[in-house]
N, CA and C of each residue as an Amber inpcrd file, in Angstrom:
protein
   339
  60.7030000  73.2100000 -86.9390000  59.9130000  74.3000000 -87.4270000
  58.4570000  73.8530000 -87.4400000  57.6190000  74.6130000 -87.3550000
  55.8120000  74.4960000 -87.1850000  55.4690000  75.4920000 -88.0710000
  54.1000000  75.1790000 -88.2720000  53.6140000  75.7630000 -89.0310000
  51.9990000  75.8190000 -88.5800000  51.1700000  76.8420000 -88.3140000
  49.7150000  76.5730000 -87.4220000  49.0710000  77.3310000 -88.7190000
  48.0680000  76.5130000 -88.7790000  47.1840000  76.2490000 -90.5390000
  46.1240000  77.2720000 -89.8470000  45.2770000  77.9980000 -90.6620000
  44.2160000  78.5970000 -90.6730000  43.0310000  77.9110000 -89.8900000
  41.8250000  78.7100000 -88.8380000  41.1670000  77.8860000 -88.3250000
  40.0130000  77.0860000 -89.1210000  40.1050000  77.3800000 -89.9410000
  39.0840000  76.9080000 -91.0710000  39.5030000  75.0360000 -91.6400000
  40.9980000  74.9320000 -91.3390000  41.4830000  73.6750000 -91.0790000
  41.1920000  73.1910000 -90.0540000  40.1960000  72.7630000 -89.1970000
  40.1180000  72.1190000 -88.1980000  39.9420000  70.3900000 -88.7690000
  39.5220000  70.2820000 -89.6880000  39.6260000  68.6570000 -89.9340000
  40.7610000  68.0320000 -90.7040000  41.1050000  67.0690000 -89.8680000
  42.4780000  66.9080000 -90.8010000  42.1710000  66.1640000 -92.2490000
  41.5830000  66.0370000 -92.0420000  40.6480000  65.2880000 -93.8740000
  40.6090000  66.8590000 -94.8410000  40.7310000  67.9230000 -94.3680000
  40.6900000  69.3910000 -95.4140000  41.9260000  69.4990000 -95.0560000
  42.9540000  69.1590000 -94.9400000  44.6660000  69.4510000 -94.6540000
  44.8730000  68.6030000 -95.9110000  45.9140000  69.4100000 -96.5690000
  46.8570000  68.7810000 -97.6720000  47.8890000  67.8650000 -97.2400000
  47.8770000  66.7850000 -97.9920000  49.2100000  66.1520000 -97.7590000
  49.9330000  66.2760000 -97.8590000  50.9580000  66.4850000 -96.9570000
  52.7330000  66.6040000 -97.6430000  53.6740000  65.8260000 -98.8060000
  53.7770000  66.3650000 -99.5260000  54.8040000  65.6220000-100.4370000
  55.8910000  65.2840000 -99.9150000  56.9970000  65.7210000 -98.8900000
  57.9480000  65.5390000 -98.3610000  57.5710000  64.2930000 -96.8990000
  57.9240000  63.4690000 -96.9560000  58.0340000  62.3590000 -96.0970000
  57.9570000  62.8170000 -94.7280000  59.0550000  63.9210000 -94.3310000
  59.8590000  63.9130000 -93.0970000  59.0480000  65.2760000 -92.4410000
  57.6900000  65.5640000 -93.6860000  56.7290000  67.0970000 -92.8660000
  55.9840000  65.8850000 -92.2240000  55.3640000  66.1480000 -91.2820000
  54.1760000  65.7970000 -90.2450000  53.2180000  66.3950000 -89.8990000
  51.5990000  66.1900000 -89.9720000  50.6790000  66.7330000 -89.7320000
  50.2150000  66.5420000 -88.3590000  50.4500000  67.6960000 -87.1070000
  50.1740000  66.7350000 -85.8460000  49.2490000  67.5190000 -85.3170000
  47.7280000  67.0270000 -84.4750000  46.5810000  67.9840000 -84.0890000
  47.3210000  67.8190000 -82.8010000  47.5350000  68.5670000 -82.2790000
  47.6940000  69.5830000 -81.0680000  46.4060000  69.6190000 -80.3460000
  46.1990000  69.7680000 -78.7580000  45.5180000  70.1730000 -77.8380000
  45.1740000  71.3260000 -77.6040000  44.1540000  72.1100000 -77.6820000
  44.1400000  73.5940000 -77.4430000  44.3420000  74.3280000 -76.0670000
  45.6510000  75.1550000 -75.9630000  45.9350000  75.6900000 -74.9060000
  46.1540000  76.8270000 -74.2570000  46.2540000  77.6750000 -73.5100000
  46.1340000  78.7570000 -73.3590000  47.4170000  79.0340000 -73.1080000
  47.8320000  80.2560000 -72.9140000  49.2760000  80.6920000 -72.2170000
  49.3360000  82.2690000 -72.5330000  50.4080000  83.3410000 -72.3540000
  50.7700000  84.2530000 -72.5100000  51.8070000  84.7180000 -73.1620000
  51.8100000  85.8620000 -73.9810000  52.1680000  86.4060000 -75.0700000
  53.4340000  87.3920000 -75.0400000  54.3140000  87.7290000 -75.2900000
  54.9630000  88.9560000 -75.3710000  55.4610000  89.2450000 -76.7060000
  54.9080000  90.4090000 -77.4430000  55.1970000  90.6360000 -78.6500000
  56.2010000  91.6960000 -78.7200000  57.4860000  91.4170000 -79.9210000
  58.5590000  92.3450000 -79.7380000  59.1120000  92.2150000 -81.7000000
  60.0260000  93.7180000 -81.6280000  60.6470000  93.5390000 -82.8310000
  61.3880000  93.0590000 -82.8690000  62.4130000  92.7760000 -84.3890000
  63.7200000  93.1400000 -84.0050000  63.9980000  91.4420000 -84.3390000
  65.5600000  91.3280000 -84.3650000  66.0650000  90.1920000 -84.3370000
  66.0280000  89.0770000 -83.0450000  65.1950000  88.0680000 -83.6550000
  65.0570000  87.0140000 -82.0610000  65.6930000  85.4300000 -82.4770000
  66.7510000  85.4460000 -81.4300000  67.1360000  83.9880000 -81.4700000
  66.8220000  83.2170000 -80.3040000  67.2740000  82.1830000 -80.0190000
  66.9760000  81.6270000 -79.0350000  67.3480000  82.0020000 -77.9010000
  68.5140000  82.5700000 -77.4610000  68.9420000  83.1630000 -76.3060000
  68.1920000  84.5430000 -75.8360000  67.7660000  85.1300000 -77.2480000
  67.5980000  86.5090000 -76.8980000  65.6050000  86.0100000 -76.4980000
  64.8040000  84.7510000 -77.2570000  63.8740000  84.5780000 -76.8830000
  63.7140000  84.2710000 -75.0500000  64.6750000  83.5460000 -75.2230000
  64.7480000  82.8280000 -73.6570000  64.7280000  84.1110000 -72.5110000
  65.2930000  85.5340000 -73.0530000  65.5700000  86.5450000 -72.0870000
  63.4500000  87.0070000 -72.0000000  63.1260000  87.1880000 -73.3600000
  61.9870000  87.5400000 -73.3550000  61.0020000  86.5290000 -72.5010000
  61.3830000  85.4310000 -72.3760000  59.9700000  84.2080000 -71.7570000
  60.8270000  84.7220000 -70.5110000  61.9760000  84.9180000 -69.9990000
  62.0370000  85.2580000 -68.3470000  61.2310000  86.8240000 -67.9400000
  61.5100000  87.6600000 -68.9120000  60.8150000  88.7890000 -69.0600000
  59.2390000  88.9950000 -68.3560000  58.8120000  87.9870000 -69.5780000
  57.1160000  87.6190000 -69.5030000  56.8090000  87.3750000 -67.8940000
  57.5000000  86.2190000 -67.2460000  57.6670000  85.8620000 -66.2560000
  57.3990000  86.7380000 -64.8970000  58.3710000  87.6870000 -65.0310000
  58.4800000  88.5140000 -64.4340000  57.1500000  89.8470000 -64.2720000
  57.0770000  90.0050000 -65.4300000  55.5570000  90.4790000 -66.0090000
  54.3440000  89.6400000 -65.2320000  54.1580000  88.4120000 -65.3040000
  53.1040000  87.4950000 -64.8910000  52.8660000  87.5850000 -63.0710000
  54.6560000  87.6240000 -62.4290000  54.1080000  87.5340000 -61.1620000
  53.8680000  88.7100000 -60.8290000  53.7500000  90.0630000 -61.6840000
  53.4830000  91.2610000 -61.2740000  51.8550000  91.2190000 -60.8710000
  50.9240000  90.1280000 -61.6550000  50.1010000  89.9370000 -61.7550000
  49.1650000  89.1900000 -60.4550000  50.1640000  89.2300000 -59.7960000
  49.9720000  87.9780000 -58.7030000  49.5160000  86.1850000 -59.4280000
  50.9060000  86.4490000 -59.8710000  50.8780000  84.5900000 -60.3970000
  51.7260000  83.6400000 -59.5610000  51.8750000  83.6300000 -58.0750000
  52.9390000  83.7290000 -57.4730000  53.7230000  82.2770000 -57.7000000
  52.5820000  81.3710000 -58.4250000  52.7930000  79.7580000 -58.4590000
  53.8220000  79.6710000 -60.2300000  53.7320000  80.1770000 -60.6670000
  54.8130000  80.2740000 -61.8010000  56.1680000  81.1030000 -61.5430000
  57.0430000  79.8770000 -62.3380000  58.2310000  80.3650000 -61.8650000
  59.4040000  79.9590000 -63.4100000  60.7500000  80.1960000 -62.7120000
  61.7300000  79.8240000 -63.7120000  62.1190000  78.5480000 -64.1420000
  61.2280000  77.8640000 -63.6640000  61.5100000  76.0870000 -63.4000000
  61.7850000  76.2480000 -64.5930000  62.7640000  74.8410000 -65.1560000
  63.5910000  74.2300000 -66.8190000  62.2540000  73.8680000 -66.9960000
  61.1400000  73.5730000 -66.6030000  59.7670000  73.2870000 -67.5140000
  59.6490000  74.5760000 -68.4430000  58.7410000  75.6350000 -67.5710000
  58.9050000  76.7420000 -68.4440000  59.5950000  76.7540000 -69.1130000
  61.2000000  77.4860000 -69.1730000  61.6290000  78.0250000 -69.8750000
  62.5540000  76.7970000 -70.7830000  61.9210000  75.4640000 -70.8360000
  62.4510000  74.6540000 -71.4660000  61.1820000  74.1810000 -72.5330000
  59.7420000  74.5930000 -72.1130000  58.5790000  74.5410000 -72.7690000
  58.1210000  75.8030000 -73.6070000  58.8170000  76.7330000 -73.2780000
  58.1430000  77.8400000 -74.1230000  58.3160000  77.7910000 -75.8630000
  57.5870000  79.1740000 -76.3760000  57.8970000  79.0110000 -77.6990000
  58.0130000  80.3380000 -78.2170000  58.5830000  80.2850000 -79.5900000
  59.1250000  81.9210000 -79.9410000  58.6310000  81.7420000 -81.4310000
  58.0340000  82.7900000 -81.9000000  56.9750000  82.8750000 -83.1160000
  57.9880000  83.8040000 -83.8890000  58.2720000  83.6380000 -85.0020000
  58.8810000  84.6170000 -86.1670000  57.4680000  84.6700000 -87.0940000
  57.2230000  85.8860000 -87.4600000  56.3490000  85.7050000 -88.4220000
  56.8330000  86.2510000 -89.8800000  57.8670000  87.0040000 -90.1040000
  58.1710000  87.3830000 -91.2130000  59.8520000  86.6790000 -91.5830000
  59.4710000  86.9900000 -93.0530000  60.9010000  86.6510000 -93.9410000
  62.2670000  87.2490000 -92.7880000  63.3310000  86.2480000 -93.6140000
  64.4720000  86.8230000 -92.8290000  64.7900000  87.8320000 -92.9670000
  64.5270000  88.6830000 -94.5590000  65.3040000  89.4260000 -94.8570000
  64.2060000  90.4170000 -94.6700000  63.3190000  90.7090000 -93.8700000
  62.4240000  91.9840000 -93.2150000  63.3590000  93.0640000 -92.3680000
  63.0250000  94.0740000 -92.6350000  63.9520000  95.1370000 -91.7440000
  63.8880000  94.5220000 -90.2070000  64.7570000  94.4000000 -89.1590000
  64.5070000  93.9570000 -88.4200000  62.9100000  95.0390000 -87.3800000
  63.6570000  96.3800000 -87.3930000  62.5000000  97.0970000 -86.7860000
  61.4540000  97.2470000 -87.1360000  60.9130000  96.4190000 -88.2350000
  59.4230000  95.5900000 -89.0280000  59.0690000  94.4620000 -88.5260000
  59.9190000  93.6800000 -88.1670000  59.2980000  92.1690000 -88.1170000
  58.5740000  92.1420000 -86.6950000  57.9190000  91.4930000 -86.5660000
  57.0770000  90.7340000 -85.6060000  57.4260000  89.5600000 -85.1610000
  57.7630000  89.0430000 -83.6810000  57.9500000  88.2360000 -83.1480000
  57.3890000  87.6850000 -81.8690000  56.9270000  86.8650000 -81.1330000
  56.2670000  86.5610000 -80.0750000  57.0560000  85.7240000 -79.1120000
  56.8940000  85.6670000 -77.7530000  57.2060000  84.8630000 -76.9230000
  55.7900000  84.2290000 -75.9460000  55.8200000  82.6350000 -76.4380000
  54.6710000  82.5770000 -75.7820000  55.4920000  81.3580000 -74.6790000
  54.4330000  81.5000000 -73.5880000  54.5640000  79.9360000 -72.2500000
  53.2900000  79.8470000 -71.9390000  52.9810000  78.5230000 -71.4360000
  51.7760000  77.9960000 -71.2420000  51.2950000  78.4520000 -70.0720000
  49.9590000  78.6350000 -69.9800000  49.4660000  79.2350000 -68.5760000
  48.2580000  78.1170000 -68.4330000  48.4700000  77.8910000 -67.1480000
  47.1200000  76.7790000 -66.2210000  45.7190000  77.2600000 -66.8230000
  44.6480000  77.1100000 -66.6920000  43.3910000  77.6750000 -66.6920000
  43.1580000  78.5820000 -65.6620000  43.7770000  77.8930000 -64.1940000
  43.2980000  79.3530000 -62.9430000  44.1710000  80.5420000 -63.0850000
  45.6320000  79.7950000 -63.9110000  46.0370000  81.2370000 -63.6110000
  45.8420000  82.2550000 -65.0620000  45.2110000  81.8500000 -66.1170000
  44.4420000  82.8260000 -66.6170000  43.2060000  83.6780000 -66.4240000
  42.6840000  82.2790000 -65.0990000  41.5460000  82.7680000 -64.4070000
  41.9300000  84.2010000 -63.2140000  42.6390000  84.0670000 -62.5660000
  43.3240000  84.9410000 -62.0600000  43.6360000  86.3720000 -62.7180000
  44.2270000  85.6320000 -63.9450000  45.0140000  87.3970000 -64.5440000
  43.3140000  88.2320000 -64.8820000  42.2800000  87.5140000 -65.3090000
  41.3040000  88.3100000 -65.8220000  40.9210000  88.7070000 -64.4940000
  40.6240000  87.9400000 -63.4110000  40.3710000  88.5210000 -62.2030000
  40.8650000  89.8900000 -61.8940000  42.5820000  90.1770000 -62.0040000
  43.0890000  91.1750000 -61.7840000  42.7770000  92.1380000 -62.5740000
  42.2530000  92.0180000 -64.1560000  41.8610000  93.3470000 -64.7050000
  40.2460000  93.7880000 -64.6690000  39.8650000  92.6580000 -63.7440000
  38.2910000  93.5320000 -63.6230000  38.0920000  94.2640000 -62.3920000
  39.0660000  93.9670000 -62.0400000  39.0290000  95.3720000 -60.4850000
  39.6020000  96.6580000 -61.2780000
């Protein structure tokens, strides 16, 4: 489980310490990638359908160099943001995978024509 702190935490000297041994405070690299936001109940199988989804979405885009490789869909990530017990057709959930720099460079390319 993760947890991504407010940007106002950027120094890890203003991060609280964990009382629990086995939490870890780890700074991460800042990266780009793409999004698919959905309701509803998401597990891992049903995330995994959404990051092939996205996928599919992306080469609509002309991304032709991304694909189903076990990187992707063994690198992606799936965001719950609410309690369990949220109506499911309330909650908010995300499917994100990492995208290169060109090929974000690309997708903006495609929406300024």
């Amino acid at each position: 489980m993760e947890f991504m702190l407010p940007q106002d935490l950027t120094d890890l000297s203003k991060i609280p310490i964990p009382t629990n041994p086995s939490v870890k405070v780890v700074d991460l690299s800042p990266v780009v990638g793409a999004v698919h936001q959905n309701s509803g109940n998401l597990d891992r199988t049903t995330a995994k359908e959404k990051a092939v989804n996205l996928i599919q979405q992306l080469k609509r885009f002309r991304l032709s160099d991304i694909d189903y490789s076990s990187t992707v869909l063994e690198k992606f990530q799936y965001w719950r943001y609410n309690p369990p017990m949220s109506l499911p057709f309330l909650s908010r959930n995300e499917v994100w995978i990492e995208l290169t720099q060109e090929q974000v460079d690309m997708i903006m390319r495609t929406f300024k024509n």
